[in-house]
C-alpha positions, -999 to +999 in steps of 0.1 A: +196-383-509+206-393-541+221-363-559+209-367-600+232-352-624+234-348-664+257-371-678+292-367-677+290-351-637+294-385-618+328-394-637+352-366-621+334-375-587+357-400-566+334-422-553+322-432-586+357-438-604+367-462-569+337-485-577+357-497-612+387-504-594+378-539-582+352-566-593+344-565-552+336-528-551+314-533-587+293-562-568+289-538-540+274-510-562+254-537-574+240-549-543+237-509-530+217-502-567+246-471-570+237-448-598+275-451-618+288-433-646+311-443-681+321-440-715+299-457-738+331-475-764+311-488-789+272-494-801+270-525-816+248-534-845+220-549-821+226-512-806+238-526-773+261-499-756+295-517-745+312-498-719+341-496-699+340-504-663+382-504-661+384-540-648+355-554-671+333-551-695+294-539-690+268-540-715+235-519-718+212-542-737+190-518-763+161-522-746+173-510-715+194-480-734+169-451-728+136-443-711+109-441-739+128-469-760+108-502-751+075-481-754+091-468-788+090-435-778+124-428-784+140-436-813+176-456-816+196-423-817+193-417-783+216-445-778+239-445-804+246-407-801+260-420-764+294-433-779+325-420-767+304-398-742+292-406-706+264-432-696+249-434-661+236-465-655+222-494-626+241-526-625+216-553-628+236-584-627+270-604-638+270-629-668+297-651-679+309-644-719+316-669-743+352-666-734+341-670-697+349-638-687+326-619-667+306-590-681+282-565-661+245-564-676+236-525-670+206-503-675+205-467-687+165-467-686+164-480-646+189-451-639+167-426-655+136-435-642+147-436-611+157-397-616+127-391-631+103-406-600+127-393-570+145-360-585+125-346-619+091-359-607+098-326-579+106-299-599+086-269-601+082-240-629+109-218-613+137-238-604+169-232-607+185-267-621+219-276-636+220-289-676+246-299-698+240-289-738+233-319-755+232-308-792+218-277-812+188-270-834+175-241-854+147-238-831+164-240-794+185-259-777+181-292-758+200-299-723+203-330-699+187-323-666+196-350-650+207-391-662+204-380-696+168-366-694+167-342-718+143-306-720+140-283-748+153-245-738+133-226-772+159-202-791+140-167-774+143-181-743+182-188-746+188-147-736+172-110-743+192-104-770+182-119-798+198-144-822+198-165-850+208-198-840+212-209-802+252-219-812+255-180-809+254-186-771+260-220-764+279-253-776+273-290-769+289-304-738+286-270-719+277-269-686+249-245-676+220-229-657+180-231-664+152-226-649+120-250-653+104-228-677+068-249-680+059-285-675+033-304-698+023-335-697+057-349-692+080-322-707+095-295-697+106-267-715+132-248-701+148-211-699+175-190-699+174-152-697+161-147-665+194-159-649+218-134-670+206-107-649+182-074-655+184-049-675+197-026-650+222-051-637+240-053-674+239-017-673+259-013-646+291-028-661+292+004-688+299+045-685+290+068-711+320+083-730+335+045-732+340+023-762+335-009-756+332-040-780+293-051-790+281-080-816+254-062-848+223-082-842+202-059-869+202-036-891+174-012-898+166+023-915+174+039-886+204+023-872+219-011-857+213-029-828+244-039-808+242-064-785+266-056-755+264-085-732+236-115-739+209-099-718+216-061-730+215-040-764+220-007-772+208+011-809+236+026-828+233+056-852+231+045-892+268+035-909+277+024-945+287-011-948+279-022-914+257-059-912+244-082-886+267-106-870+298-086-870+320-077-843+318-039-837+337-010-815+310+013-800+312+047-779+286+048-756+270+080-763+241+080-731+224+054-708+185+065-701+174+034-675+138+053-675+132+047-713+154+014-710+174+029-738+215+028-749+228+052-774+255+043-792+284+051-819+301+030-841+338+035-845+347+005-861+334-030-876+349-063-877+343-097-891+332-124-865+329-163-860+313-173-825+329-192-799+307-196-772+319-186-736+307-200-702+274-175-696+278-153-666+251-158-638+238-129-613+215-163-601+230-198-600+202-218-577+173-215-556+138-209-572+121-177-587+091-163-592+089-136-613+119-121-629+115-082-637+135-075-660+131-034-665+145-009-642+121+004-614+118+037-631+111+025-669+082+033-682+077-001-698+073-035-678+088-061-691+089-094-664+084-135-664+058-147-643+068-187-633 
């Protein structure tokens, strides 16, 4: 079975990188319809992708750049945002140039429907799929499932903790988890949380009487949030000059799992600019459910239903 993933994941893979060492091996992936993967060099101004297949040249004609564009449901971006990145595509046949030489005729939109109808098509609210971060809006994030299929992962669904803009948390071209938050008519919406573990689980990793480092998400009347890891904030007591989005030293002052509660101290606040680090995972595959995210004994439930 055909194993569909988001761009940029075939083109470390062996297999795909021996099929551009010969014109023999390319006509082979031809006649096998091979799902292959390569950097898009240039868009030119008919917004054909040219791209190199290392002993020639293929082209993805516009109209077989992205599912959605002959319908016009996808606009011309989607194609020339592909430069200098990764294209998976089906080789549909050879043509000569007008300097004779021969050039590879590709489609991007074959390639995707095809992981639409035999790998997307399957998916379930719940699953547990791999995504690469395509790009960042104020709103949420948007990651390729799979060929360059893209779902929309909303900002509150990125972690517990809150934040401001999803580039807190995660940066184009990172590789991550999601689960198949909801599909509508076509799209699917995608989440996040639910994999960077429960409360409790975050909890662990702490002792009261430590100081550990934290991130101010807010500040109120009576006190700051710090965020301690993604999925896990405590409330710190009221200090002068303290504002959200610094770095800050906190002493944890008491864990209390039954009211879902950290107390904390601030020692010390620091200026901070975000560089997003690979998220840790306490679930990487698989399917869920229902995702509790309060301890057993908390007097609040607090829990995704898929």
């Amino acid at each position: 079975m055909t194993e569909y993933l988001p761009e940029g994941g075939l083109t470390a893979r062996r297999r795909n990188a021996e099929f551009f060492s010969s014109e023999f091996l390319l006509h082979e992936a031809f006649s096998k319809g091979e799902i292959l993967e390569a950097k898009a060099k240039i868009c030119d101004s008919s917004h054909n992708l040219i791209v190199d297949l290392g002993v020639m040249r293929g082209i993805i004609p516009r109209e077989e750049g992205a599912l959605g564009i002959k319908e016009g449901l996808v606009r011309d971006i989607a194609i020339i945002s592909r430069v200098n990145r990764p294209v998976c595509f089906i080789i549909t046949g050879f043509e000569k140039d007008k300097n004779g030489k021969t050039v590879a005729v590709l489609s991007r939109e074959k390639a995707q429907r095809r992981c639409m109808e035999e790998y997307v098509s399957t998916l379930k609210t719940g699953d547990i799929v791999d995504a690469r971060v395509t790009h960042l809006e104020n709103f949420g994030a948007f990651a390729d499932i799979g060929c360059g299929i893209v779902a929309l992962m909303p900002i509150d669904a990125i972690s517990v903790s809150r934040i401001e803009h999803p580039r807190e948390r995660l940066a184009p071209g990172m590789n991550i988890k999601a689960v198949i938050k909801s599909i509508e008519n076509g799209r699917i919406s995608l989440s996040h949380k639910e994999l960077l573990g429960t409360w409790q689980e975050n909890a662990e990793k702490f002792t009261v009487g430590e100081t550990v480092s934290g991130i101010i998400r807010s500040v109120e009347s009576y006190g700051a949030f710090v965020e301690l890891t993604p999925n896990l904030a405590g409330l710190a007591e009221s200090k002068e000059g303290v504002k959200a989005g610094q770095q800050a030293s906190v002493y944890i002052k008491s864990i209390i799992p039954e009211k879902m509660k950290i107390k904390l101290i601030i020692i010390d606040t620091f200026d901070y600019n975000y560089n997003p680090l690979k998220p840790e995972y306490y679930i990487e595959s698989g399917h869920i459910d229902r995702f509790v995210y309060s301890p057993e004994n908390c007097e609040k439930l607090i829990e995704t239903k898929f």
